[in-house]
Every structure is written in structure tokens, then in C-alpha cells.
C-alpha positions as CSV (number, residue, x, y, z in Angstrom):
1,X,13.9,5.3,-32.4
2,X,12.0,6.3,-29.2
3,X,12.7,9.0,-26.9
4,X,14.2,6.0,-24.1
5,X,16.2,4.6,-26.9
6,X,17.9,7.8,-27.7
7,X,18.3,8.6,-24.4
8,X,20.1,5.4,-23.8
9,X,22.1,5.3,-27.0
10,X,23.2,9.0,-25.7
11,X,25.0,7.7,-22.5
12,X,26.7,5.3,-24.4
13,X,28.4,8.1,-26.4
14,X,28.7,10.4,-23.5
15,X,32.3,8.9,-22.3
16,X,33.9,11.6,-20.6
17,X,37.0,12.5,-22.4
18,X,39.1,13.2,-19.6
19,X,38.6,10.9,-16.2
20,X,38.3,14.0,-14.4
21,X,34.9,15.1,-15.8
22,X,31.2,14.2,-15.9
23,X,28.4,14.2,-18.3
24,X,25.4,15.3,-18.8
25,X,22.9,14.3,-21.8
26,X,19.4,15.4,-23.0
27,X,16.8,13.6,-24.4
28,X,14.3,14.2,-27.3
29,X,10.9,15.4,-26.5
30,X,8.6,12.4,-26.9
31,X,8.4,9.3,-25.6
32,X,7.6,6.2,-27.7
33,X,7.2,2.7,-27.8
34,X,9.0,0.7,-30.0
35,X,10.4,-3.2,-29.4
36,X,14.0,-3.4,-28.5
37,X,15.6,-6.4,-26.4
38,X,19.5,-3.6,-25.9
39,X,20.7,-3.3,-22.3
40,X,22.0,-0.7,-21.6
41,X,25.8,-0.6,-21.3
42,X,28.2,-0.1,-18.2
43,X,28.3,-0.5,-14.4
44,X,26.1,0.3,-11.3
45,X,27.1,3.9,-9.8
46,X,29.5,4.2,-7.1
47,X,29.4,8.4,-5.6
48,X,32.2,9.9,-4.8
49,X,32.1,11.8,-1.2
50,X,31.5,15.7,-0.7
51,X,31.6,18.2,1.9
52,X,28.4,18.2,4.1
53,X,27.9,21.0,6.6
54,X,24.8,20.8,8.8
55,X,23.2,24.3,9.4
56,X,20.7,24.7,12.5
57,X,16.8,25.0,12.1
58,X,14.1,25.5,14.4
59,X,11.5,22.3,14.6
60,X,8.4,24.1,12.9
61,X,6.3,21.7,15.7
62,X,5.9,20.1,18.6
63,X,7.9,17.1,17.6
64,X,11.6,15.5,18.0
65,X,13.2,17.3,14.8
66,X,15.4,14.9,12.5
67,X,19.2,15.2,12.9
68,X,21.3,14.1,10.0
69,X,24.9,13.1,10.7
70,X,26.4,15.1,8.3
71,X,29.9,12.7,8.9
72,X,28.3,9.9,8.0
73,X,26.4,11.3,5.3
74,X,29.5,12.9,3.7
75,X,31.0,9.1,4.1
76,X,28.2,7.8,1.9
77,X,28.6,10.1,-0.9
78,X,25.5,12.5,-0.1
79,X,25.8,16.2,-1.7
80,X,24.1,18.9,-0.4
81,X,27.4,21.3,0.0
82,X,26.9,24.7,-1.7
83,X,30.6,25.2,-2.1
84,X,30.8,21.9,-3.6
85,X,32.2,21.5,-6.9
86,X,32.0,17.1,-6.9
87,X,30.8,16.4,-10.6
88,X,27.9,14.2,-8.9
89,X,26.7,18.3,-7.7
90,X,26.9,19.5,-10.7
91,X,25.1,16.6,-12.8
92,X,22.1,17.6,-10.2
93,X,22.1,20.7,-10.4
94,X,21.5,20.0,-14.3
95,X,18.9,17.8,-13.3
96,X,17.0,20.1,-10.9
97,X,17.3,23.2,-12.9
98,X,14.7,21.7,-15.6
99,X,12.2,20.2,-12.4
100,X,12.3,23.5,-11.2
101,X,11.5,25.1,-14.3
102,X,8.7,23.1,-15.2
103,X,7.4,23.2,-11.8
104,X,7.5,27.3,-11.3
105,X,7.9,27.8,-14.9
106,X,5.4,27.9,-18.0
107,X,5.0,24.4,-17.8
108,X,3.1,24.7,-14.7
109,X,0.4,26.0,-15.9
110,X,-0.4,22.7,-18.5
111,X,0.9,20.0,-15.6
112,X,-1.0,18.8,-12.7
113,X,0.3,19.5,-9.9
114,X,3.8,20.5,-11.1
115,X,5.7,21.1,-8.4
116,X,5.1,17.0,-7.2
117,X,7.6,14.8,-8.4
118,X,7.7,10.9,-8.3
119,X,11.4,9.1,-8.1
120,X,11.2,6.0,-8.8
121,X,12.7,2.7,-11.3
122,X,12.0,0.2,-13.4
123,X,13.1,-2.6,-10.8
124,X,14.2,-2.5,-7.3
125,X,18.2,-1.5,-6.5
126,X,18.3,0.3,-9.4
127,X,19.5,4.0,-7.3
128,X,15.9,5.6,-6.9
129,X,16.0,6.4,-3.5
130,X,19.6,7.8,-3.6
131,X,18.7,9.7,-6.6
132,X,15.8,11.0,-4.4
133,X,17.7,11.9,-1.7
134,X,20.6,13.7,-3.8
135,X,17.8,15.4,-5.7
136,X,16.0,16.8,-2.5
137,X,19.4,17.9,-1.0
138,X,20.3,20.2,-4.4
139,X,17.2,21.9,-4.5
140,X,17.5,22.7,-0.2
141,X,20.5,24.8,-1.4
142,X,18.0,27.1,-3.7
143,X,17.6,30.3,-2.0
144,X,13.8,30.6,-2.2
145,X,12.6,27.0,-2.5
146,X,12.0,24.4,0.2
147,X,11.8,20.7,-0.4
148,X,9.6,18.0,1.1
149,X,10.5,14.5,0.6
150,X,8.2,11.8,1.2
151,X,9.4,7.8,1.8
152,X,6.0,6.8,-0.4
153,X,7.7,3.3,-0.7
154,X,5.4,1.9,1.8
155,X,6.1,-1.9,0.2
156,X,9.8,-1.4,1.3
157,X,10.8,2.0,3.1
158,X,14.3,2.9,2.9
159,X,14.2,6.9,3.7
160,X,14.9,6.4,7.4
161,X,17.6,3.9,6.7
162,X,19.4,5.9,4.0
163,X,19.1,8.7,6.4
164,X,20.1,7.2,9.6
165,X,17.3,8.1,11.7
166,X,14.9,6.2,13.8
167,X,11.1,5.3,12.1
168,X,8.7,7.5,13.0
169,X,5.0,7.6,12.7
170,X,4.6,9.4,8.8
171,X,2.9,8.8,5.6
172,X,0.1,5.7,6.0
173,X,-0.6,6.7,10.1
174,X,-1.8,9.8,7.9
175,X,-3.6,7.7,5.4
176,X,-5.3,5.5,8.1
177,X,-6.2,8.7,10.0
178,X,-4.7,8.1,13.2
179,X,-3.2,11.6,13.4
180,X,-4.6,14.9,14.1
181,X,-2.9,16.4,11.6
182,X,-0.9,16.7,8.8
183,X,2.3,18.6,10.8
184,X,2.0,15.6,12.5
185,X,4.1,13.9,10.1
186,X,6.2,16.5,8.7
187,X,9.4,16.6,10.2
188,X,12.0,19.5,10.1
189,X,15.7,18.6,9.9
190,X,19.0,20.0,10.4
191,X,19.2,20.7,7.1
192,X,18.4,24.4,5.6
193,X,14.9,23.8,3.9
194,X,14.5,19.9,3.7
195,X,11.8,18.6,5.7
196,X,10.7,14.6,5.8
197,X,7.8,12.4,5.5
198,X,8.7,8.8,6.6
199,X,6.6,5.9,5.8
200,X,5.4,4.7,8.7
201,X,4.1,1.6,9.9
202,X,3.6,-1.4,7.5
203,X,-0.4,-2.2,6.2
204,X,-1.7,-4.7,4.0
205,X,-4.3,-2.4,2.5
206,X,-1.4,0.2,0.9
207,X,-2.6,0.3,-2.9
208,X,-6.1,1.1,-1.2
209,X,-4.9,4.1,0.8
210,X,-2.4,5.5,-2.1
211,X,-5.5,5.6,-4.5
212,X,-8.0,6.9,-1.2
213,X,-9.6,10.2,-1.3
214,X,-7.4,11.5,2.0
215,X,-4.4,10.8,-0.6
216,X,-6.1,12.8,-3.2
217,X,-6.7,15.7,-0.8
218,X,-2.9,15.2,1.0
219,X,-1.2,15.5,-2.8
220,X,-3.8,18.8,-3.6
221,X,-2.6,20.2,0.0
222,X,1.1,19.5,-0.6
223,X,0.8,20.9,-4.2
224,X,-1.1,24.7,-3.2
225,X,-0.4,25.0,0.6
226,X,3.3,26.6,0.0
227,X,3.7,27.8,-3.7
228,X,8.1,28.0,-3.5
229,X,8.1,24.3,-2.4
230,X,8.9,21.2,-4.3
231,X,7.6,17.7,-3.0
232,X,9.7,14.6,-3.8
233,X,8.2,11.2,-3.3
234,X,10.4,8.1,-3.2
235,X,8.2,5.6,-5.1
236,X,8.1,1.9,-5.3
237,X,9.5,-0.2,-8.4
238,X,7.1,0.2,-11.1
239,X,7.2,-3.0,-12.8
240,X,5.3,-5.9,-10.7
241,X,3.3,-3.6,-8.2
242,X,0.3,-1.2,-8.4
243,X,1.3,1.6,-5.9
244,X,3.4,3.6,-8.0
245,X,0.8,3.8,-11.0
246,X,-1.4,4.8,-8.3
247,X,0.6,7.7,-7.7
248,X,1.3,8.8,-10.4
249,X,-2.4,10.4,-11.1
250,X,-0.9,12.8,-8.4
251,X,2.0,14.2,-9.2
252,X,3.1,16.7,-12.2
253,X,6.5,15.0,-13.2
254,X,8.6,11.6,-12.8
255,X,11.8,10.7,-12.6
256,X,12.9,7.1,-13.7
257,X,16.4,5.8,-12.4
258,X,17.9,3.5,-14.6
259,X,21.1,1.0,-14.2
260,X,23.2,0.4,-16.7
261,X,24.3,-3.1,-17.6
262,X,21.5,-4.0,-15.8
263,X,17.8,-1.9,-17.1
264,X,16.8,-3.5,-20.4
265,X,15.4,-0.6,-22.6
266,X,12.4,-2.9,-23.2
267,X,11.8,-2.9,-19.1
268,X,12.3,0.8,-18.9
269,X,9.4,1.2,-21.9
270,X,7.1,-1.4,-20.0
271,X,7.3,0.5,-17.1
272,X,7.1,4.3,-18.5
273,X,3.7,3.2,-20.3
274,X,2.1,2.2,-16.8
275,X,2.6,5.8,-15.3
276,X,0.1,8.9,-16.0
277,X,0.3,9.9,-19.7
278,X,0.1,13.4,-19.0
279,X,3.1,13.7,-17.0
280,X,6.6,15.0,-17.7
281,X,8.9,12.7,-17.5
282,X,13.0,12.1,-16.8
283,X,15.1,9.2,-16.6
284,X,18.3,9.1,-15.3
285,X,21.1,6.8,-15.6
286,X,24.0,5.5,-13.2
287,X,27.0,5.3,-14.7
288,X,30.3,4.0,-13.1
289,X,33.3,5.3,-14.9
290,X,37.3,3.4,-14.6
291,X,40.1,5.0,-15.6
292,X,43.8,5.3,-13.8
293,X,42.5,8.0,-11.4
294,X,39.9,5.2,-10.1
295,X,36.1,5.0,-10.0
296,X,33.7,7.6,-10.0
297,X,29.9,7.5,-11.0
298,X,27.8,9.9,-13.1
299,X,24.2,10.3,-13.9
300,X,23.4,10.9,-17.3
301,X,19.7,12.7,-18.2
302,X,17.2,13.3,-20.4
303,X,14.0,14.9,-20.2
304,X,10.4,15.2,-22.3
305,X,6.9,15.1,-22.1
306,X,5.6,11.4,-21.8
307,X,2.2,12.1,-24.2
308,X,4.2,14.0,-26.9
């Protein structure tokens, strides 16, 4: 049985005894192929809401800075509270706690570029961009990190919608050259650490410009320029498209989100095998829990090397 199948066959066990709590799971350390037509079991994730204060930040340039309604992004089920004690906090935290390691730890010094990791899924509206967002909002509550995400779903970018702010210039204006520089494209935010990359405008040439040179040297810049931050890219679908392989040359680590009773293992394998073999890689699952209390999501995770 392969590292996805346990990983799988894990969450289907991992039933919270009490409706009240979460789970979390761990995987194996190796990731394998083997044939297998199971999907996995359950429903799509719906978040429960937490607490969301917005602290104050100076822009770090001469641009608009990005305001997030923190209102409206408690109403959609964002975390990013310290004092927070949600389950959906907690499963991240989890989550983080073994990026970070492998990105500062002694795994950094065997991955490329460690401290660059690629969300992304197996198919589209499978949670990769929430689970992005989430992500990028627990680790701006670590005391000595910052976090860059990046809206690298240039096919379909969702950052600025999920966010609620207006598209700005960002990632392929960069690519095409028609910025100075990169601050150009980095935007601060109200948010304590978290500063944004949008997409930008639409291009036809995108696989071309993902697998350029000037993205080679962006990803090498982003990797060594500030050694306490982590860079989060929100990646296209891997199955049917070419950008995300592409990227994945760049970064140290991955992160696949998988639906349940919707992700067939054999979908999740397909696409693991198209991503860099020397990566480290996570999946993690949605989960939608019903009990008498109501509904309440989890995301299950497990974690290994993708070449062991």
C-alpha cells in the first residue's frame, strides 16, 4: 500500500470521537505508485468562523498597501487569530509546524529551495487556494517568520477574489518585464507579516514565462533574499495543465489538497508523479463532519518525502 493510500485509508479511521474535536493524521514516509480505482470517503469542507483582528503595518513601498476586511474575512471562515482555539487553527498549526521544520530545519539543507512551497490539487475546487490562504495566515502569527504568498494560478487567479481586494499589476507583469522591480509587485497588508503577490494580467504565453529564466532567478531571489521567510505559491490544478509541473523545479516542498468523496486515490497518484521527484511532499484532506452539534470541517495530513 502506497504512502497516498495510507494516507487516505487514515482519514477514514480518523472519525473524531466526540463532535467537538478534530483530527489530525500522519502519513508514511514514501510515496508510491500502486493501481487503485477507491475514492476517498466523505464530504467537501465547510470552515467554521474565527476571530480575526487586523493589526496595522507600514507599506514597505511606494504603493497602495492591501487592506483585508477582517469582518468579512472572519464571516468566511479565515484564521489567522492567535488567541484562537477553532479546531480548523489547530489542524494548521500541525500542518505548518512540519513546513517550517523542513524549511529552517535539517531538511533544508538536502531540499532545494526549502523555504518555497507549492499549494496546489489534483483537480480544480478541490480547497487549494483556501488551504493556501489558511496556511499563509498561521505561519504570519510566528514571531520571527514572515510569509509571502503568491496567486501563481495565472490560468485562473482567485487570490484577489478570496481576499476581497482589487487586481493589481503582480506576478506575469514581472515575468513580461514591464516593472522596474520586484517591490513593485510585493504588496504589504494589514496583516502582521503577510505580504501578497497577485497574478496580474492574463497572457497566452504563461507555461513559457513559469519555466523562463527571470522565473528561475525570481524563485532563487525569493528563496535567499530574507532567510526567516516562507513563500507560498497558489498553484494551478495539476492534472490537465503544464504550469504547475513547471513550478515545481522551483520550489522545496508541496502541498496537495484533496476532497473527499470526490479525489479518486488513482487521480491524486497521477498527479503526485508529474511534480519534481525531489520534493517533500503533503496532502491534505477536507473533511466535513455531521453530528447533532452541526457541521464543521477538518483537514486531515500526512507528510513524506516524494523520492523515498
Amino acid at each position: 500500500m502506497s504512502t497516498i493510500e495510507k494516507a487516505l485509508a487514515k482519514q477514514k479511521l480518523a472519525k473524531p470521537k466526540d463532535a467537538t474535536e478534530a483530527n489530525t493524521t500522519s502519513a508514511s514516509d514514501d510515496i508510491n505508485t500502486h493501481d487503485n480505482d477507491d475514492v476517498v470517503q466523505s464530504s467537501a469542507a465547510e470552515i467554521s468562523k474565527a476571530t480575526a483582528p487586523i493589526t496595522t503595518e507600514l507599506a514597505s513601498n511606494n504603493k497602495d498597501k492591501i487592506i483585508l476586511n477582517g469582518e468579512r474575512l472572519h464571516e468566511r471562515g479565515f484564521i489567522y487569530s492567535p488567541d484562537s482555539t477553532h479546531h480548523i487553527q489547530e489542524e494548521f498549526r500541525h500542518i505548518k509546524r512540519k513546513l517550517l521544520n523542513n524549511a529552517f530545519g535539517l531538511a533544508s539543507q538536502t531540499l532545494h529551495n526549502s523555504n518555497l512551497i507549492m499549494v496546489t490539487s489534483s483537480h480544480p475546487n478541490e480547497g487549494k487556494t483556501y488551504v493556501a490562504i489558511n496556511l499563509a495566515l498561521s505561519i504570519a502569527l510566528e514571531q520571527n517568520k514572515t510569509v509571502l504568498l503568491i496567486d501563481a494560478d495565472v490560468l485562473r487567479p482567485s487570490l484577489h477574489r478570496e481576499l476581497e481586494f482589487e487586481s493589481k499589476q503582480g506576478l506575469l507583469e514581472y515575468l513580461l518585464d514591464e516593472v522596474s522591480s520586484l517591490s513593485d509587485i510585493i504588496y504589504s497588508t494589514n496583516i502582521d507579516n503577510l505580504k501578497l503577490i497577485p497574478a496580474g494580467k492574463p497572457h497566452h504565453l504563461t507555461n513559457e514565462l513559469l519555466a523562463s529564466e527571470r522565473m528561475e532567478s525570481l524563485a532563487k531571489e525569493l528563496a535567499e533574499r530574507y532567510p526567516d521567510r516562507i513563500v507560498i505559491f497558489d498553484c494551478p490544478p495539476i492534472l490537465g495543465v503544464t504550469e504547475t509541473p513547471v513550478l515545481s523545479d522551483l520550489v522545496g516542498q508541496a502541498l496537495v489538497v484533496v476532497e473527499e468523496s470526490k479525489t479518486r486515490t488513482d487521480d491524486v497518484k497521477t498527479a503526485v508523479s508529474q511534480l519534481n521527484s525531489d520534493i517533500a511532499l503533503g496532502l491534505v484532506m477536507n473533511k466535513t463532519i455531521r453530528s447533532n452539534k452541526g457541521v464543521y470541517g477538518y483537514y486531515g495530513y500526512g507528510y513524506g518525502r516524494k523520492n523515498q
